[in-house]
C-alpha positions in Angstrom: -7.6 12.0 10.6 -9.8 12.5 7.4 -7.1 13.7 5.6 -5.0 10.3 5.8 -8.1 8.8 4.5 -7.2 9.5 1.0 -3.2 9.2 1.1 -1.8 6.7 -1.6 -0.1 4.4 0.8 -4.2 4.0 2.6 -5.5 3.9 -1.1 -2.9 1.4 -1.9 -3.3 -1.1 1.0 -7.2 -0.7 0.6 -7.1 -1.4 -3.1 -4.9 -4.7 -2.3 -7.6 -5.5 0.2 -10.7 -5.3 -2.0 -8.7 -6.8 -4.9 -8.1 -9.9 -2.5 -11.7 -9.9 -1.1 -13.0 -9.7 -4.9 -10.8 -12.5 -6.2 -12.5 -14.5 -3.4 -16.0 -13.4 -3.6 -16.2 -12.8 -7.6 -13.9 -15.9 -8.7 -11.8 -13.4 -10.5 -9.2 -16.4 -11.4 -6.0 -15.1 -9.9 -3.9 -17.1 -8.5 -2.8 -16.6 -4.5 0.7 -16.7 -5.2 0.3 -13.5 -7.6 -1.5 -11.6 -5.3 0.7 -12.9 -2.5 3.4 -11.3 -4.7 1.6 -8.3 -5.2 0.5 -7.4 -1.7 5.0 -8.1 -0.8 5.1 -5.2 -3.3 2.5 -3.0 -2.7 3.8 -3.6 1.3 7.3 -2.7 0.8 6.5 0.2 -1.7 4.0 1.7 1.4 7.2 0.5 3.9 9.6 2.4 1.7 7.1 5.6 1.6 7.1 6.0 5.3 10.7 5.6 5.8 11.0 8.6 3.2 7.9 10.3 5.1 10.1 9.7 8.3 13.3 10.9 7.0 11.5 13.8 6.0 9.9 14.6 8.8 13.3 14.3 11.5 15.1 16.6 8.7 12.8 19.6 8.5 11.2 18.5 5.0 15.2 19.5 3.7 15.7 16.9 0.8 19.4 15.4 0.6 
């Protein structure tokens, strides 16, 4: 379980997280639609991973 805890697709969604919480909190001055825009990407790029991770793992870790 500790292990996941430092994974890039964790790292990534906690990043978007505090990066929305701080815009909040701090007045950082960007605007929702951007980070709307960049949690969609930062969601489908984690999305993407774990279909890989998925494929991976039902194929034996053999690449194709």
């Amino acid at each position: 379980m500790l292990s996941r805890l430092g994974g890039r697709k964790f790292v990534s969604a906690v990043s978007m997280a505090l990066l929305i919480g701080l815009n909040s909190a701090l007045g950082l001055g960007l605007e929702s639609e951007t980070l709307h825009q960049m949690s969609l990407i930062v969601g489908a790029w984690i999305l993407g991973e774990s279909v890989i991770d998925a494929a991976s793992a039902t194929n034996g870790g053999k690449k194709s």
